[in-house]
C-alpha positions in Angstrom: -12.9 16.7 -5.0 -12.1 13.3 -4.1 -8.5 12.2 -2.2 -7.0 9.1 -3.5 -5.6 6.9 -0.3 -2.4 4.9 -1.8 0.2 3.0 0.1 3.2 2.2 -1.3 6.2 -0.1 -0.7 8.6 3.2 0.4 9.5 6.6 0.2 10.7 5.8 -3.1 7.7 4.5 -4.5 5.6 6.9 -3.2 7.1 10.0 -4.6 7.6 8.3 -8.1 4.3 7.8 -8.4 3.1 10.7 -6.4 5.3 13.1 -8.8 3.7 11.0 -11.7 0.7 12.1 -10.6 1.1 15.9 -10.2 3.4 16.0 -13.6 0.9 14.8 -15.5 -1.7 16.8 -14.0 -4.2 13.9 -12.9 -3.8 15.1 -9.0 -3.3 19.0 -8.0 -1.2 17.8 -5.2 0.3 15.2 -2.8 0.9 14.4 0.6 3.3 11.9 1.6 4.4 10.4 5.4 5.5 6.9 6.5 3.6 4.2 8.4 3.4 1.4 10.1 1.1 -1.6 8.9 -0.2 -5.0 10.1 -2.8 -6.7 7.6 -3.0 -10.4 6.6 -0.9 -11.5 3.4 -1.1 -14.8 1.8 -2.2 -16.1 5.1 -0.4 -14.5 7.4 0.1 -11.5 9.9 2.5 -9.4 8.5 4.2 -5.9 9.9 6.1 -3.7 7.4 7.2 -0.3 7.0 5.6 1.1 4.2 4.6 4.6 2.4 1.3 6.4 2.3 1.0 9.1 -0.5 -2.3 10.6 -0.6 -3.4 12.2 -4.0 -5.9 15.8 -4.5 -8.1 15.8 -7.6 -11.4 15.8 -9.4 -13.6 12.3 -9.0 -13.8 12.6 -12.7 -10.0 11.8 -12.6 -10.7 8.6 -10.1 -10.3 5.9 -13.5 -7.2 7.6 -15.1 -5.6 8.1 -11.2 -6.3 4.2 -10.5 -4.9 3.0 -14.0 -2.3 5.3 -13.8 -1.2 4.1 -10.2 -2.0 0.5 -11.3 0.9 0.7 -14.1 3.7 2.0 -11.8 3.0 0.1 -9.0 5.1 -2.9 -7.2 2.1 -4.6 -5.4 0.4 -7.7 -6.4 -2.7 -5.8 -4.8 -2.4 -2.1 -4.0 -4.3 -0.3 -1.7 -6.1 2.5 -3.9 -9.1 3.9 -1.8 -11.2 6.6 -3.2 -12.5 9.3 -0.7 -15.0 12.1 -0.9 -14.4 15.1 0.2 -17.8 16.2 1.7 -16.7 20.0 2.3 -13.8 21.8 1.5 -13.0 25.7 1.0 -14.2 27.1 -2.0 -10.5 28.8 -3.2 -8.6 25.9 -2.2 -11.8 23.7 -4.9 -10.9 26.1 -7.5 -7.3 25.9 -7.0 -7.6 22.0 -7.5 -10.1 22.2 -10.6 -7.4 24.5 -12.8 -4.1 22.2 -11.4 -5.9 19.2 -12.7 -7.2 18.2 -16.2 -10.7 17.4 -17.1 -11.2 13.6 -17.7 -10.2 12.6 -21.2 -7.9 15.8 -22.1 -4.4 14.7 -22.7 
């Protein structure tokens, strides 16, 4: 089980793609909440409101997630950050393994 770490322009964005996601059965579920960010863009300091959705599913989903996200995305350079799950309880793992599709079964 991995989580996938996305931010997203808004609220919008993030529940388009987030819904994307679940539909087509590449993430078991999705959390979603706004932040605040400050990072450096095209050489300078910039603050924005912006959109975190954070996607459940297998790592051997992490490629199709990523191209996926990549394709409905508005950023130049999205934030997609892959990360492992060291522990988690064994119901909840089989819950996400039978929401989600095996790699490479459309």
């Amino acid at each position: 089980m991995v989580l996938v770490y996305i931010v997203c322009r808004d609220r919008e964005e993030g529940r388009r793609i987030g819904r994307s996601l679940v539909d087509e059965r590449l993430a078991a579920c999705v959390n979603m909440f706004p932040i605040e960010s400050i990072y450096w863009w095209q050489g300078q300091v910039v603050e924005d409101a912006e959109f975190v959705v954070v996607a459940k599913t297998r790592d051997e989903n992490c490629a199709a997630v990523e191209s996926h996200i990549k394709n409905m995305h508005s950023y130049e350079v999205p934030a997609i950050i892959r990360i492992p799950v060291a522990g988690a309880e064994s119901h909840y793992l089989a819950w996400l393994e039978a929401e989600t599709k095996p790699s490479g079964q459309d």
